[in-house]
N, C-alpha and C positions, 0 to 999 in steps of 0.2 A: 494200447495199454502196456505197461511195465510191470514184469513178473521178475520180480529177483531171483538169481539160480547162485546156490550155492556150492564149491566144489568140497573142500575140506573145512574144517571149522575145530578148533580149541572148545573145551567145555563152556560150557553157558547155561546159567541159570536164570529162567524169565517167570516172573510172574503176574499173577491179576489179582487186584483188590476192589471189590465193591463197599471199599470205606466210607462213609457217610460225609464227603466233603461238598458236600451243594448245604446253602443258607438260604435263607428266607428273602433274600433280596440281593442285588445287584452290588458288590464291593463289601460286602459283610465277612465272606471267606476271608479276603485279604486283611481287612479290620483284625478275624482274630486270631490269624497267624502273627500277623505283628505283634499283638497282645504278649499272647506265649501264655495263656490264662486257662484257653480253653482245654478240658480233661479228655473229650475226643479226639482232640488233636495230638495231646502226647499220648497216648493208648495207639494210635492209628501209627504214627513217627514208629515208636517204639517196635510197633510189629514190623517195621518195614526194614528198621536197622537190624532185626533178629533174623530176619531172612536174608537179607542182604539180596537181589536180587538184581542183577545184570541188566533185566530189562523189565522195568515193571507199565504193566497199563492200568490207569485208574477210571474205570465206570462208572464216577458218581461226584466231578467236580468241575466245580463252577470257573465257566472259559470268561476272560475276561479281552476283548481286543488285543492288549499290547503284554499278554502274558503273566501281569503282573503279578495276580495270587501264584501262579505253577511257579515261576521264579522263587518268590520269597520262599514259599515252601518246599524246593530242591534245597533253597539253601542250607536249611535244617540240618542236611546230609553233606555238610560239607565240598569238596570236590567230588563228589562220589558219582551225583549225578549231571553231569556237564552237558548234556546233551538234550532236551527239552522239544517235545513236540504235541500242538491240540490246534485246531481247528472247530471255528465254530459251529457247534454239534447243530442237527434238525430242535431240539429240546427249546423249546421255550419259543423258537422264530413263530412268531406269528402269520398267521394265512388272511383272518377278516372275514373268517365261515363260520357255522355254527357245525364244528364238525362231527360232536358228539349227538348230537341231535336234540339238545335239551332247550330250544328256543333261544339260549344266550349266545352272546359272540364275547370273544378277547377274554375269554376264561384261559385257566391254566390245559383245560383237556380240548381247546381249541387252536395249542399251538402246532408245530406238524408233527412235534411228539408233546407228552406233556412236561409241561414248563410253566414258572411262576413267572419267568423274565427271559428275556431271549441269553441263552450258553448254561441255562440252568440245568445241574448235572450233568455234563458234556464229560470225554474223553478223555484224558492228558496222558504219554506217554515220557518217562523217565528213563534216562540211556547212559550207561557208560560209553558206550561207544558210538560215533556220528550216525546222526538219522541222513539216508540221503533224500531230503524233502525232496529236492524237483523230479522224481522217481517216482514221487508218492501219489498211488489209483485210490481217487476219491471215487464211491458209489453210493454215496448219502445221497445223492440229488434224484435217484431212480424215481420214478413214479411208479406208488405201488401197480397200478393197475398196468404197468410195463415190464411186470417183472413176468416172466414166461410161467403160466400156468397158476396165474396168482388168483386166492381165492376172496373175492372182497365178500364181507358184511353183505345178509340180505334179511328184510322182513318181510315175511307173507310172502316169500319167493317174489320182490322188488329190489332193487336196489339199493341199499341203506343209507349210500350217497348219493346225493344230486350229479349230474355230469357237473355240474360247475366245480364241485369239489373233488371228486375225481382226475380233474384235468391239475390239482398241482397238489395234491396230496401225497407225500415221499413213502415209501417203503421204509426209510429206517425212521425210528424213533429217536434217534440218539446220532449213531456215525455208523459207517461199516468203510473201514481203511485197509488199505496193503501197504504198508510204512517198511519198506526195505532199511535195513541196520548195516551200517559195515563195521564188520569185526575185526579183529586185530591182525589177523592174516590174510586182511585185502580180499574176504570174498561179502558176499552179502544174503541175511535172511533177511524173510519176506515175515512182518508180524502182521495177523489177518486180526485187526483190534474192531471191535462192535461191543455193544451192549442193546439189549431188545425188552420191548415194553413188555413189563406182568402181564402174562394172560388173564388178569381179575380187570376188577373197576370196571364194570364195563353192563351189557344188556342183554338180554335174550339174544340181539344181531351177534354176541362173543368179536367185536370188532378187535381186543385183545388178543383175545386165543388166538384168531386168523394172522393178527397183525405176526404176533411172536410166531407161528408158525411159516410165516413165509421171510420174515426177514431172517429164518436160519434156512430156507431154504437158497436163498442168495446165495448164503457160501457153496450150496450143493451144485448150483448152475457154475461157480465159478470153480468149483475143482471138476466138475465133470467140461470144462470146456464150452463153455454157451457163447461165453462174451472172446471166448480165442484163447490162446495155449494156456493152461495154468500153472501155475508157480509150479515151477521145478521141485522147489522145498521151503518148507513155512513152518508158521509154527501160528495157530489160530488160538490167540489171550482174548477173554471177556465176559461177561453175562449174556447168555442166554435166558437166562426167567422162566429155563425148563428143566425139570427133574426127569430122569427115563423109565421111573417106577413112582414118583409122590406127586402130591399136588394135585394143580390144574392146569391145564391144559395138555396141549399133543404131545403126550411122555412118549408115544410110539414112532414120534416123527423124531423124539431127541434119541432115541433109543437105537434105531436105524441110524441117524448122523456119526452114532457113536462108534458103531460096527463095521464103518466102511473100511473099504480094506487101505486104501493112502493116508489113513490116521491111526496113531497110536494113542491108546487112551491107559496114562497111566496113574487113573484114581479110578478106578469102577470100584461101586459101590458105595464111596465113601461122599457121606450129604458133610456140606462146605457151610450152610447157611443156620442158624437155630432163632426163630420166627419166638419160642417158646410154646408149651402145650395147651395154651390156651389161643390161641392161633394155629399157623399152618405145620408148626412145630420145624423138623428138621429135615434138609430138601439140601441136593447139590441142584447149585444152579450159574456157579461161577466153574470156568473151565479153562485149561493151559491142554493144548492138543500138540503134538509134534504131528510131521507131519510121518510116513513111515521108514521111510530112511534115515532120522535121525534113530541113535541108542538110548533108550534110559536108563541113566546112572543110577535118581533116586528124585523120588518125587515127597509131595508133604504139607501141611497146613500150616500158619499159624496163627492164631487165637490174635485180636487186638484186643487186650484186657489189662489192665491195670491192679493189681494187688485181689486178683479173682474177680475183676469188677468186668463190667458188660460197655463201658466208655466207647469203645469203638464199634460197638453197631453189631448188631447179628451175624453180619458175613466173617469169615476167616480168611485171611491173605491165601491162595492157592499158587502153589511154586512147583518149579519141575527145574531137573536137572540135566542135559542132554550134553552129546557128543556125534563127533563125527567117525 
């Protein structure tokens, strides 16, 4: 594997957005970026050009083979973001199981994450500066039941999946990537980009809760060294779909993540998401981690909204500012 180390580094601003860019079907994204029509889209645009962000990851937009919607909508951004990277997420790939256990197959909660179509809500990562792809450590393809210490789904102290489903059922929901960036004075960070399935929707087995809690423990195995030396220095952008104090699921497992001593966490306390009060109300659950070597300058939110309006979706863009 390929762990990017970096020596000295210029300031950098990287962020994560869990902006509501996945549609209802297959080429629809791209439809209404073309358009230029839809009001989520200039509310989401808008917060992205108010941050301005050096290196952004988006956790909630639809991959299309040959790039097409991530393209059209860099372009929005003029040359700002020239650098373009996604990979077809687990979301929507079909298996041919019945993996939720509800006697159907080829449903959306029967993909290896859930998905209405395969690249539905996938990854895409935004760059001023060259991604080095052939660098780039895929661990989307893990089998959960490979991941050291993993805890699968049981009922009645059984099983909750069949060995048949077991043997190709992925740990991530979505992606879990190390995309090394070279920045302008020729060294390289490593961005640890995922997003991970809500710990809800789910059964008395909590096949959620379990899932969300071991695909953040992935990254724990890879910064404590399981899979071999770990990134020198990183910077971990993404949804996790765990609060360390609200909500549901393992807030003590995100809470511990949070505390390690090779991350700096420079938003504690601050909830990123608002669900509203008649729901799960207000929950951080999107995260920008340096790693603890880098400085923070200044870290910070911004709101996708439109003339006070709620157009870009519950989450808040999350940015962080670092140095070397």
């Amino acid at each position: 594997m390929f762990w990017a180390s970096i020596a000295q580094a210029a300031e950098l601003r990287i962020a994560t957005f869990a902006a509501p860019l996945s549609r209802d079907g297959p080429g629809l994204l791209l439809r209404d970026i073309q358009k230029g029509e839809d009001d989520s889209l200039t509310a989401i645009t808008f917060a992205i050009a108010q941050a301005a962000p050096d290196v952004l990851v988006l956790t909630d937009f639809d991959y299309d083979l040959d790039g097409l919607a991530l393209a059209a909508f860099a372009q929005g951004f003029g040359a700002d973001y020239p650098y373009l990277f996604a990979r077809r997420p687990n979301a929507g790939l079909a298996t041919g199981y019945d993996i939720d256990g509800n006697g159907w197959t080829g449903e959306a909660r029967d993909a290896q994450g859930y998905g209405r179509f395969a690249g539905d809500g996938g990854i895409a990562i935004l760059s001023r500066y060259p991604v080095a792809v052939d660098a780039v450590t895929d661990l989307s393809t893990m089998l959960w039941r490979d991941l050291p210490d993993a805890v699968l789904p049981q009922v009645g102290g059984a099983p909750f999946f069949p060995s048949e489903v077991q043997d190709i059922l992925r740990l991530s929901s979505t992606a879990h990537w190390i995309v090394p960036i070279r920045l302008p004075n020729d060294t390289l960070v490593s961005i640890m980009a995922f997003a991970a399935t809500p710990p809800v929707f789910d059964g008395p087995e909590d096949m959620n809760g379990l899932r969300s809690r071991d695909e953040l423990k992935l990254w724990e195995h890879v910064l404590d060294g399981t899979f071999g030396p770990p990134p020198d220095s990183f910077i971990l952008a993404g949804n996790s779909n765990l609060d360390p104090t609200g909500g549901q699921g393992d807030r003590a497992a995100m809470a511990a993540f949070l505390a390690r001593d090779d991350l700096n966490d420079p938003h504690p306390g601050t909830t990123n998401a608002d669900w509203g009060a008649d729901s799960t109300g207000k929950l951080r659950v999107s995260y920008v981690l340096p790693s603890s070597d880098w400085r923070i300058i200044d870290a910070g939110l911004t709101a996708a909204d439109v003339n006070g309006g709620t157009a870009g979706g519950p989450h808040s863009l999350v940015w962080v500012d670092v140095s070397r």
